[in-house]
TIKELO-788762 format. One record per residue (C-alpha): residue in three letters; x, y, z. Coordinates in steps of 0.001 Angstrom, whole numbers, plus 500000, padded with zeros to 6 digits. Example, Ala and Ser with C-alpha at 12.3 -4.5 7.8 and 13.67 -1.06 7.14 Angstrom:
BEGIN
ALA512300495500507800 SER513670498940507140 
end
This chain:
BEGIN
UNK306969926255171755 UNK305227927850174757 UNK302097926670176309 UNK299454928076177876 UNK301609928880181355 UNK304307930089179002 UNK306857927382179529 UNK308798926763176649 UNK308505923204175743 UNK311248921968173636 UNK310162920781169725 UNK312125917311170589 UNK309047916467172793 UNK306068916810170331 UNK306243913946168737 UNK304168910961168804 UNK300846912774168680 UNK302049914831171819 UNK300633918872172263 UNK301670921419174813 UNK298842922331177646 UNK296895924600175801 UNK294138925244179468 UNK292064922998181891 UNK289148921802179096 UNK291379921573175665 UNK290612918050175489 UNK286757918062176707 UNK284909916226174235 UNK287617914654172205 UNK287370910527171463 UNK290298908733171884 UNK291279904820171505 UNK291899902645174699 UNK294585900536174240 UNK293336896846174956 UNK295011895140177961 UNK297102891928177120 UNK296267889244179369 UNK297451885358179296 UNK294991882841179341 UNK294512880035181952 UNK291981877457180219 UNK293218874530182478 UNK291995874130186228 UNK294565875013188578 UNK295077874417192619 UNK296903877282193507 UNK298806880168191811 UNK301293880370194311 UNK304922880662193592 UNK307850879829196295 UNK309527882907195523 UNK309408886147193893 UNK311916885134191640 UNK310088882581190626 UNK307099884297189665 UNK309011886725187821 UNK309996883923185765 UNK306626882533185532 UNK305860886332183866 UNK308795886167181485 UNK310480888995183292 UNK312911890357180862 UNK315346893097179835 UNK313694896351178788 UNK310235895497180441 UNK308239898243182169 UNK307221897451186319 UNK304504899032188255 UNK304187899050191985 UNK301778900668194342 UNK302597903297197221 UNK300006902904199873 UNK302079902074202142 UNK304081905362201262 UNK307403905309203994 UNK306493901455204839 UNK307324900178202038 UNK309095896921201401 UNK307695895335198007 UNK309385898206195842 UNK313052897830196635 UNK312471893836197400 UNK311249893111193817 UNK313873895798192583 UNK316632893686194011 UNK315359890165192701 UNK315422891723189283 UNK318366893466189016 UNK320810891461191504 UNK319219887878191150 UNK318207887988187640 UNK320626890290186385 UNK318295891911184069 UNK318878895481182749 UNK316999898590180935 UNK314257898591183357 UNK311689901143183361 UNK309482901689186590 UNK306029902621186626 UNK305311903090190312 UNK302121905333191529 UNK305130907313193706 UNK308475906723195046 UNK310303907819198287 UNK312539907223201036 UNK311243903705201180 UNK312514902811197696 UNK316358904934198063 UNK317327901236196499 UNK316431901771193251 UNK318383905391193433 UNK321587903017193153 UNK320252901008190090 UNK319167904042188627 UNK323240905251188941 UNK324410901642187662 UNK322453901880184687 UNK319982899083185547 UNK316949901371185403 UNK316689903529183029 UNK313217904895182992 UNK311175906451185751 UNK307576906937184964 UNK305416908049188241 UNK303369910836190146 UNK306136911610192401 UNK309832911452193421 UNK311146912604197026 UNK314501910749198655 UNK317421909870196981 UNK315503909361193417 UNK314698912444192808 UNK318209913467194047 UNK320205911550191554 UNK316907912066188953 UNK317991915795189600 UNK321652915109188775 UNK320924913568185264 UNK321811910204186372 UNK318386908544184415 UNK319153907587181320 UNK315980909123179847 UNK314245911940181344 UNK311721910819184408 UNK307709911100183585 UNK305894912602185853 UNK302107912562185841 UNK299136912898188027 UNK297243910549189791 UNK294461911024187215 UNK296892911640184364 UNK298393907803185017 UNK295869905853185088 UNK294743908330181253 UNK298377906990180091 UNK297839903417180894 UNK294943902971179385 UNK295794905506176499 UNK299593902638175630 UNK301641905490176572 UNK302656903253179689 UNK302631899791178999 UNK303384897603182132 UNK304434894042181891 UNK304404892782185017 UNK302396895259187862 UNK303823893842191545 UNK301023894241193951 UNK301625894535197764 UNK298507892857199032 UNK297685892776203095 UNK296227889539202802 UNK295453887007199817 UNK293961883571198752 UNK296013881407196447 UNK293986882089193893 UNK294836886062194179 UNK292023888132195625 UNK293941890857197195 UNK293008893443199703 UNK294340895498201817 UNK292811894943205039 UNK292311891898207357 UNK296260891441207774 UNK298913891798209992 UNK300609895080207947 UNK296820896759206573 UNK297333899520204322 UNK293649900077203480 UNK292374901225200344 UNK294119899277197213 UNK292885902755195146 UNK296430902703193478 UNK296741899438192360 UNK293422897884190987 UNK294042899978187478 UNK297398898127186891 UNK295834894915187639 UNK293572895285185217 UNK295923896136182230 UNK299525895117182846 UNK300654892104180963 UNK300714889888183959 UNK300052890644187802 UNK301824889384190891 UNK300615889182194305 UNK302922889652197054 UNK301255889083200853 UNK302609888436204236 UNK299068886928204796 UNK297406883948203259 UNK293870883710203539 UNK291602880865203361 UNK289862880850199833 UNK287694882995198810 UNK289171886372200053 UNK285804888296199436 UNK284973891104198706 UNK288388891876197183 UNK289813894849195675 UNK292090892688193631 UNK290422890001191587 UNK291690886574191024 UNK290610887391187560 UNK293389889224186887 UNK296136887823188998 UNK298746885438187581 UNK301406884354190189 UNK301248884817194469 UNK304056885572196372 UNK304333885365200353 UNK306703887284202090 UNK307798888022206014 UNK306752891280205838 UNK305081893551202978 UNK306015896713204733 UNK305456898714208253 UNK301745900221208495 UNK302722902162210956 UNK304929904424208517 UNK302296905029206175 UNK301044908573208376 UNK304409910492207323 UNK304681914310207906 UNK302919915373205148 UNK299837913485205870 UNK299476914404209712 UNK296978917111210644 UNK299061919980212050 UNK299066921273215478 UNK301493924507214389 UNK299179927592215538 UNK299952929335212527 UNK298910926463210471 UNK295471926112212271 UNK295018930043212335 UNK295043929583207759 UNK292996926063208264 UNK290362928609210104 UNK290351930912206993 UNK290072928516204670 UNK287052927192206016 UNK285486930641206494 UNK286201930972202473 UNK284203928194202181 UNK281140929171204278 UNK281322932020202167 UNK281067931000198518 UNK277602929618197134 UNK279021926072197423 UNK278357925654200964 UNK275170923989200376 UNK273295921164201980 UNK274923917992199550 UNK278121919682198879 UNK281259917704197977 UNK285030918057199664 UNK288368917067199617 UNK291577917788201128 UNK295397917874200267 UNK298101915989202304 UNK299729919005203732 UNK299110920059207488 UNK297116923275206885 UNK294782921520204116 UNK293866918566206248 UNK293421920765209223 UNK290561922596207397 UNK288351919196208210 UNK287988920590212121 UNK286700924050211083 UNK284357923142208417 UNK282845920376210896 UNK281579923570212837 UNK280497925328210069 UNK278420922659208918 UNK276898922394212169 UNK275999926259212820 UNK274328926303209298 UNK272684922633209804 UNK273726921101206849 UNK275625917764205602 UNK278339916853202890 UNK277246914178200303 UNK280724912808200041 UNK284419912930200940 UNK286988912152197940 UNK290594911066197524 UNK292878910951200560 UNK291197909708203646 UNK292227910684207224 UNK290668909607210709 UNK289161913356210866 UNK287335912861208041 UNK285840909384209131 UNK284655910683212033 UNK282972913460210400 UNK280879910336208598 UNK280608908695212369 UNK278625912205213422 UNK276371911608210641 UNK277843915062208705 UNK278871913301205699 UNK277221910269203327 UNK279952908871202135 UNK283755908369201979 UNK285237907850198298 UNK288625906570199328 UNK291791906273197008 UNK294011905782199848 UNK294649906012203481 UNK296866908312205704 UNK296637907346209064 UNK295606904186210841 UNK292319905314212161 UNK291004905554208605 UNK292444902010207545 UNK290520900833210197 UNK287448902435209380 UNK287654901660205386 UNK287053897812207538 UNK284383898154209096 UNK281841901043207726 UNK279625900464205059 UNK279665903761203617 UNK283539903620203444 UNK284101903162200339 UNK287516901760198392 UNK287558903424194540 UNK290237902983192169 UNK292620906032190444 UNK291187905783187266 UNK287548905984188810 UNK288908908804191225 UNK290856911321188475 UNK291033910385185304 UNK290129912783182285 UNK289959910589179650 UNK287266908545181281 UNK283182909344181361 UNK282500909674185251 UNK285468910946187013 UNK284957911454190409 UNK286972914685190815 UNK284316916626188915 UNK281719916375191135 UNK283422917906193423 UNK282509921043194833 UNK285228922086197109 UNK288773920885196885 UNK292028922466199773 UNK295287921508199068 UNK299124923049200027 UNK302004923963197987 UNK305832924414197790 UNK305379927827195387 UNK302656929708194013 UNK303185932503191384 UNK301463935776190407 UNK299453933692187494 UNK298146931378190343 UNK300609928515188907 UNK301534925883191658 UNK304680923961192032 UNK303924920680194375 UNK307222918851192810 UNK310627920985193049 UNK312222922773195586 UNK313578925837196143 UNK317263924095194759 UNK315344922882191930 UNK315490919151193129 UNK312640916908192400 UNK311393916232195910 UNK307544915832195857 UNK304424914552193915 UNK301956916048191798 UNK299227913020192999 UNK296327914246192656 UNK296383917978192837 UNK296108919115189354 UNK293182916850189162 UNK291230917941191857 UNK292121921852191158 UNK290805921833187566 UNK288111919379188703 UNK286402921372191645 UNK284167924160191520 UNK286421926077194143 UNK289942924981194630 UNK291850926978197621 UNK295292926469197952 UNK296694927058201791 UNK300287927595202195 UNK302194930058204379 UNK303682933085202893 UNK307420932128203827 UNK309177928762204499 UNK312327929543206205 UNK314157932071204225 UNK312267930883201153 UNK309055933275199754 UNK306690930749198934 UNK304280933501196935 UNK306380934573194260 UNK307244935503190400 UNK307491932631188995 UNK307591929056190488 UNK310268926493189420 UNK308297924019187595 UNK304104924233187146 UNK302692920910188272 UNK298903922528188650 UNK298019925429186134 UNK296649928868187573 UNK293328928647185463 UNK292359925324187927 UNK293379927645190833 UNK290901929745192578 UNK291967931130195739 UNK295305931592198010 UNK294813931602201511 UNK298189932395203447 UNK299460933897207032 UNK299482937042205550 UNK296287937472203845 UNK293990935980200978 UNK293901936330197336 UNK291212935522195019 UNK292695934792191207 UNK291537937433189028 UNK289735934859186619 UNK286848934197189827 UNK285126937671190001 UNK282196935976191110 UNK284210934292194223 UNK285992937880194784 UNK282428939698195254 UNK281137936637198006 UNK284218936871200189 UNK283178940830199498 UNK279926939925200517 UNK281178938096204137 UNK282677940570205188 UNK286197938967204467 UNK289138941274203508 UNK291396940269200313 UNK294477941573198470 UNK296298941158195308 UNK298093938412194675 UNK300985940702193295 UNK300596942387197051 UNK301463939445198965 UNK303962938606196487 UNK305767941901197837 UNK305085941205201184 UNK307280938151200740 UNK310140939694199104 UNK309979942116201828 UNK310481939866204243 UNK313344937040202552 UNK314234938932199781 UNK313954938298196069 UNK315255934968195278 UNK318200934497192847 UNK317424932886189658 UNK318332929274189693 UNK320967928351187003 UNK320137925283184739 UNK321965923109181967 UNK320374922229178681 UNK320048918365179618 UNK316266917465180383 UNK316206915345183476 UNK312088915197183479 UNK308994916217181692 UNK305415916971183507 UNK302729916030182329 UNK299267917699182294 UNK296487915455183889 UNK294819915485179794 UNK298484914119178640 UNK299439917661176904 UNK302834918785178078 UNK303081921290181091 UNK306779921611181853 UNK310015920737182119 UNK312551920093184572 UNK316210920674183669 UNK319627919761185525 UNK320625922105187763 UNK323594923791187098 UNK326455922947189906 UNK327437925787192512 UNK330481927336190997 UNK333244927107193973 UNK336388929950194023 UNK339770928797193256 
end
């Protein structure tokens, strides 16, 4: 059956209740049933809930064969927890037919690539794969295809029993023994606990792991005790520093900066760009470079932004420092400056995914936003964007939370150049659709700006400005022009994973690529 981005999805899939994305606001207005967490009671008084050893809290959980595991990736490259807990279950414990719920995996967590190829994990449910994963992922080494999701769509799924997590393992920068968990105040501070305080909240049981025990209470926390049922300490929890990888550093490529300075003269130009007006930014170089030429803007035209959402970076606290923004809604942190500032500033605030993205809930932050820039691997001639594939058709990125800002926002502008390499990154089709075109509003590349056909109103303001725009379909051309057309990539019939739309519907698929054929 094909959806509303005309992928077909295969019959095999819609089962269980499950529909194919059928646009942005199908499921506006529709009830559904929250699944109700299961949580073990402790009725006697208790000292401590600290264990001697991750093992040992595993058992305490009744880790077992075929359970589900969450873990949280704000600590993105730094990682330890992942691949530490990973190894107690499958090496220690010998257990088998795990699945893995993790908010995104990487480099950091290459481990689990092996298990994944012994057989050990057989599930992958996340919203992203890069590294090694998505590698052998690609290969059709899961046993069941990988689901990938959003960062609004997970926390929807959770809450919705299509992800059921027994035991979430929480990387905490510091602890009590009774489990409130933050992530600042350590030794290895990853900031904002966004990620992980909806998993703590409904998996089965929930383990604290710290390399930094606190006196009781550890208040405020982002973790509650309340919901904590074993505490773990370890050397290390992961390296901080490693956290501000290249996709989350502002860019100092001139080109880069020269469609940063565009996009923010799109935004001075749409009706948006209002005293109070809302913003966020991608993790991608050009997207988070935007924050230095809308500063200006602001200034020039003498107003303020009400808040900041998602993704926080040190140019964005300092815009709150100068008094040019109220407040910082903060899901999680890319560089240092920002964990720091998440510390100490009142009107830093720490908000969880569900509260951030999700569209099954009643107050989603994402849809009072007004303005929303973000990158992208491809872009098509429908305004489709793929975020998760590459060029080879290897799963090598995450979805987080661009589909949910996109359909979200009032204007979302994506900002990508035209080529990468010898790759055209405007183009017919894209490999796999991660955001739809109808949450997409306008393209702003090296090369020029399109507006998609669907915002006549946006269209007429750049119009209006002064500022010159072409087809979509042009700049296609002028890519092909320049790299060539690409050659269709060849795939086998096996699914190797299924994306999600951020309401649950199914967007696409992603298939095994088909080998190079060698001569001889």
């Amino acid at each position: 059956m094909k959806n509303a981005v005309n992928r077909e999805i295969p019959e095999e899939l819609l089962k269980d209740g499950k529909e194919v994305y059928q646009g942005k606001y199908y499921m506006d207005g529709k009830y559904i049933k929250r699944d109700p967490p299961k949580t073990r009671r402790y009725v006697k008084p208790q000292s401590s809930k600290l264990c001697s050893s991750i093992r040992r809290a595993c058992e305490r959980c009744g880790a077992h064969d075929g359970m589900t595991v969450s873990f949280h990736s704000e600590f993105r490259e730094g990682d330890y927890v992942a691949s530490m807990v990973a190894k107690v279950l499958v090496e220690e414990m010998g257990l088998k037919d795990i699945t893995i719920a993790a908010t995104s995996l990487g480099n950091a967590q290459d481990l689990i690539a092996d298990y994944i190829e012994q057989g050990k994990v057989i599930g992958i449910q996340t919203s992203g794969v890069r590294g090694r994963i998505g590698e052998v992922i690609s290969a059709g080494k899961l046993a069941t295809p990988a689901v990938i999701r959003s960062h609004g769509g997970r926390p929807r799924a959770v809450e919705a029993g299509e992800v059921h997590i027994d035991i979430a393992f929480l990387a905490a920068s510091t602890s009590d023994c009774w489990g409130n968990a933050k992530g600042v105040g350590g030794k290895n501070n990853c900031g904002s606990m966004g990620f992980a305080i909806h998993d703590s909240h409904y998996a089965d049981h929930t383990v604290i792991i710290t390399d930094m025990l606190v006196d009781f209470p550890n208040r405020p926390s982002s973790i509650s005790a309340e919901n904590v049922d074993c505490v773990c300490v370890v050397d290390s929890i992961g390296d901080a520093t490693k956290i501000a990888t290249k996709e989350a550093r502002v860019t100092e490529n001139p080109r880069e900066l020269m469609m940063a300075e565009h996009a923010a003269e799109v935004i001075a130009a749409t009706p948006y760009f209002t005293d109070g007006f809302s913003f966020q930014t991608g993790a991608g170089g050009p997207s988070l470079a935007v924050n230095r030429f809308i500063e200006k803007r602001m200034v020039e035209k003498g107003i303020k932004m009400s808040f900041a959402l998602g993704g926080v970076t040190s140019a964005v606290c300092q815009l709150l420092d100068k008094g040019l923004v109220g407040a910082i809604l903060d899901t999680q942190d890319f560089d240092m400056g920002a964990i720091k500032h998440l510390a100490e500033h009142p009107k830093h605030h720490e908000i969880s995914m569900s509260e951030y993205a999700n569209p099954a809930n009643k107050g989603a932050y994402v849809n009072q936003l007004d303005f929303v820039v973000l990158s992208a691997l491809e872009i098509d001639v429908n305004f489709n964007v793929n975020v998760i594939t590459g060029s080879d058709g290897i799963l090598r990125g995450a979805p987080g939370g661009h589909p949910d800002t996109a359909a979200g926002s009032k204007c979302c502008i994506i900002v990508t150049p035209l080529t990468r390499g010898r790759m055209a990154t405007v183009c017919d089709a894209v490999v796999t659709v991660t955001t739809p075109g109808d949450c997409v509003d306008i393209l702003v590349t090296d090369y020029g700006i399109a507006v998609n056909p669907l915002r006549k109103d946006l269209a007429q303001c750049l119009d209006a400005a002064g500022i010159e725009h072409v087809t979509i379909e042009w700049l296609r051309n002028k890519a092909y022009s320049l790299v060539g057309t690409p050659d269709a990539l060849e795939w086998e019939d096996q699914i190797v994973a299924i994306v999600e739309a951020r309401d649950g519907t199914l967007l696409d698929v992603v298939r095994k690529i088909r080998p190079l054929q060698l001569d001889g």
